[in-house]
C-alpha positions as CSV (number, residue, x, y, z in Angstrom):
1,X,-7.2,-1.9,12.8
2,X,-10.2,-0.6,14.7
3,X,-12.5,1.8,13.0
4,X,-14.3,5.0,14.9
5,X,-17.5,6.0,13.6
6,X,-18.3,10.1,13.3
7,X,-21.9,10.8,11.8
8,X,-22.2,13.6,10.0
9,X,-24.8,16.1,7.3
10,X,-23.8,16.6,4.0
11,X,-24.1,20.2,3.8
12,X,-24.9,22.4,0.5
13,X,-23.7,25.9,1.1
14,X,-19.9,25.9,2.4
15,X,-19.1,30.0,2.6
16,X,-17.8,31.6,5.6
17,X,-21.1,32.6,6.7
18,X,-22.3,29.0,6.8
19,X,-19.1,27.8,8.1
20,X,-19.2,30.1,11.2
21,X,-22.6,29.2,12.0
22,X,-21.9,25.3,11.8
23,X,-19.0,26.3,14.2
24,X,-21.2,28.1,16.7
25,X,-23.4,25.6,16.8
26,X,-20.7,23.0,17.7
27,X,-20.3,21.5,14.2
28,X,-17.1,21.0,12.5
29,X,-16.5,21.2,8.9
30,X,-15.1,18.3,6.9
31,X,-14.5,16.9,3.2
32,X,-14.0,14.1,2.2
33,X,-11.7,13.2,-0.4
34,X,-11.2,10.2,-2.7
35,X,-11.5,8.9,-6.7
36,X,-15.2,10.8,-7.2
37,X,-15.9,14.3,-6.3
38,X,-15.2,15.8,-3.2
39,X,-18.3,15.3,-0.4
40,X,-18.7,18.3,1.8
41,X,-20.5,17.6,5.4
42,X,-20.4,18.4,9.0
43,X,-20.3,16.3,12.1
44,X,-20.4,17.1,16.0
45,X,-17.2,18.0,17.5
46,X,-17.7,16.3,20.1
47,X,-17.7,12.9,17.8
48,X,-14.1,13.0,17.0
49,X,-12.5,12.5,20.5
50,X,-11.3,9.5,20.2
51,X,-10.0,9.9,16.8
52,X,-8.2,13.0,17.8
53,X,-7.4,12.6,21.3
54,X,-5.2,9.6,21.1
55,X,-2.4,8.3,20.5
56,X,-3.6,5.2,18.9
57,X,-4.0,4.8,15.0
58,X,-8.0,4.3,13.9
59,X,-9.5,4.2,10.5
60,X,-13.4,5.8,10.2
61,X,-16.6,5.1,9.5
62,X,-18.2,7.8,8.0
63,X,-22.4,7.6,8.2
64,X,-24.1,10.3,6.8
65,X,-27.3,11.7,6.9
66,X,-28.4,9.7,3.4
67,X,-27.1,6.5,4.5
68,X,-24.2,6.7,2.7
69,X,-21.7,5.0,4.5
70,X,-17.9,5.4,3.7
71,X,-14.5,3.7,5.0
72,X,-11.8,6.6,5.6
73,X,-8.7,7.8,7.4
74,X,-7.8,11.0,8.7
75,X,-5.7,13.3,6.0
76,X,-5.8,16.2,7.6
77,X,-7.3,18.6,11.0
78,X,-7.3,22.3,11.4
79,X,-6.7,23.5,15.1
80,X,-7.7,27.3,16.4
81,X,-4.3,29.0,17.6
82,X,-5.8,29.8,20.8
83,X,-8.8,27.5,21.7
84,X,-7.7,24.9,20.2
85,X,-10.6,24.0,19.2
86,X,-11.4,21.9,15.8
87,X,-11.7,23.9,12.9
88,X,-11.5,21.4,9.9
89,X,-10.9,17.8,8.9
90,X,-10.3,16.5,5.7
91,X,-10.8,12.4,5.3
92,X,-9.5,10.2,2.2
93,X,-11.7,7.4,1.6
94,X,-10.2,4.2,1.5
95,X,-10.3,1.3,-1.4
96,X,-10.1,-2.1,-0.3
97,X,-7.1,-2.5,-3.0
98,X,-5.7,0.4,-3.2
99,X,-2.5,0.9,-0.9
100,X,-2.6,3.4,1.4
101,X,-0.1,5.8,3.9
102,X,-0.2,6.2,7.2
103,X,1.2,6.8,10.3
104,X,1.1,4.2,13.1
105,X,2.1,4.1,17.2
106,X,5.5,2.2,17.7
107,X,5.2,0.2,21.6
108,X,8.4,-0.8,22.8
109,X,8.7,-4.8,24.1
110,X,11.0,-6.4,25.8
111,X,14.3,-5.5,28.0
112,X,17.0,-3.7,26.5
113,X,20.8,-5.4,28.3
114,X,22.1,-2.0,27.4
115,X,19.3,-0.4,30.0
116,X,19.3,-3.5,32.9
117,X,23.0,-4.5,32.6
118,X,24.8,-1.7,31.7
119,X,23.2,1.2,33.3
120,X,22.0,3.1,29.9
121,X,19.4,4.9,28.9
122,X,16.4,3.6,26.9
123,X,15.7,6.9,24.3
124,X,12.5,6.6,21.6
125,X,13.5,8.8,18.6
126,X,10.1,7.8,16.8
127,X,7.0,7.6,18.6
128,X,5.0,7.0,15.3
129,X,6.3,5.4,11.9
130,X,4.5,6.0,8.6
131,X,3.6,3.0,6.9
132,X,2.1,1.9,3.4
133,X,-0.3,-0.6,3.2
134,X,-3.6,-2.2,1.6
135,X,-6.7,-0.7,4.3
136,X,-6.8,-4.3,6.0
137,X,-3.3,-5.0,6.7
138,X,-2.9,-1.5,8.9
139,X,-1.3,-2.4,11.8
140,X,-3.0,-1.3,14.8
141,X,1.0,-0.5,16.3
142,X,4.5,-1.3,15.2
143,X,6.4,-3.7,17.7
144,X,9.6,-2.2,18.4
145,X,11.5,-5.0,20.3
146,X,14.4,-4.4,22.2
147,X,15.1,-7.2,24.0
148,X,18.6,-7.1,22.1
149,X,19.7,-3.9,22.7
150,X,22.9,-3.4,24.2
151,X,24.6,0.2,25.3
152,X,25.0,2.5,22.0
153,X,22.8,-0.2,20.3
154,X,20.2,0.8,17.5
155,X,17.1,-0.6,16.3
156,X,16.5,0.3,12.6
157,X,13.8,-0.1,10.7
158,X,15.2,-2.4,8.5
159,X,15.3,-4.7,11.6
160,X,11.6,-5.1,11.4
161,X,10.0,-7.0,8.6
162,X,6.6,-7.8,7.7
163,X,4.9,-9.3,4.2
164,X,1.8,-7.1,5.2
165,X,3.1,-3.3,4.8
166,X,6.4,-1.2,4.3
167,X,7.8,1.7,6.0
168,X,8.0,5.1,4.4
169,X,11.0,5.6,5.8
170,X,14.7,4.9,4.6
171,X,16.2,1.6,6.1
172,X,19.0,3.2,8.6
173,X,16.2,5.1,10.0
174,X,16.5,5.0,14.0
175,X,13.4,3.8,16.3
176,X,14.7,3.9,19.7
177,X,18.8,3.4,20.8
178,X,20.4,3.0,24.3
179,X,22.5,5.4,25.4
180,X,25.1,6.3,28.2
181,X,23.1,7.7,30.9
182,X,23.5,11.6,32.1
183,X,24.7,10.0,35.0
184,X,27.4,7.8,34.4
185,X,29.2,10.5,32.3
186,X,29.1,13.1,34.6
187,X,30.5,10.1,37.1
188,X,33.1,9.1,34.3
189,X,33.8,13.0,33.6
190,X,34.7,12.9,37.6
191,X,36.8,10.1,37.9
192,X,38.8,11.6,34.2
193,X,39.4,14.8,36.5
194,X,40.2,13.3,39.4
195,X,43.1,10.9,37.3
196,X,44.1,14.2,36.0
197,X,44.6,15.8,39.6
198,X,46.8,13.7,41.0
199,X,50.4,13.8,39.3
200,X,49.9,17.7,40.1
201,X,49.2,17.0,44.0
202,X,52.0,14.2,44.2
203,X,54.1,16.9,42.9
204,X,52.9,19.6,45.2
């Protein structure tokens, strides 16, 4: 998995009036978690574009200001209501054998028969799957194939294996399925009507 690297300043004092003043200056405040005590710094806002702004699944490279260096993910960001702007992070540091949870893109391969063939509807019911893993077997995404798919079918993730991580999920929990399109039931909802219509005109 690739790794983003956000530089930041341990920082001593972490009251309001301090925090405020780191956000003004266009600092965000973060902690970072893990087996030792927590480690309370700051970093540019700026810095954690594309760990935020994505949709892809990084780890981090935290450098700080005493050359510490320190392999984490993201646990946890605070938004403001209005601006939106970045309010907190917290990071977890990572062990290279300790397992870890996270959550990872799925992208969608292959051609479902149930969307070519039959006229269906391909529909994504999880665009992200948590997974649990050691740090170097995170998958950059989850391959959701559907190249088997016909209408009504399901892909589970029990239908995807790997010897490298495991889902947090239950087994029958539903990726993406194929489904009558909108269309064809309103045209199959006509044609049920229109059967229905015509003993009463015969009659007539």
């Amino acid at each position: 998995m690739k790794s983003i690297t956000i530089n930041g300043s341990k920082r001593e004092s972490v009251g309001k009036k301090a925090t405020k003043a780191l956000r003004n200056a266009g600092m965000v405040p973060c902690v970072l978690y893990g087996e030792n005590n927590p480690v309370h710094f700051a970093a540019k806002e700026l810095g954690f574009s594309k760990l935020v702004y994505t949709p892809n699944a990084h780890t981090v490279v935290l450098t700080l200001d005493d050359k510490t260096t320190v392999n984490a993910i993201l646990q946890d960001i605070q938004f403001h209501p209005v601006s939106d702007r970045i309010l907190h992070v917290d990071f977890y540091e990572l062990k290279d054998d300790k397992e870890i949870s996270m959550n990872i893109p799925v992208e969608v391969q292959g051609a479902a028969p149930g969307v070519l063939v039959s006229g269906g509807t391909l529909v994504l019911n999880k665009r992200k799957l948590r997974v649990r893993a050691l740090p170097s077997n995170l998958p950059d995404v989850i391959i959701a194939d559907i190249s088997t798919l016909e209408l009504g079918g399901k892909l589970f993730t029990s239908s995807i294996e790997s010897e490298n991580f495991t889902f947090v999920h239950p087994d029958n929990t539903v990726i993406c399925q194929v489904r009558t399109s909108r269309a064809a039931i309103k045209e199959a909802d006509v044609e049920e009507t229109a059967t229905e219509e015509t003993p009463t005109e015969a009659a007539e």
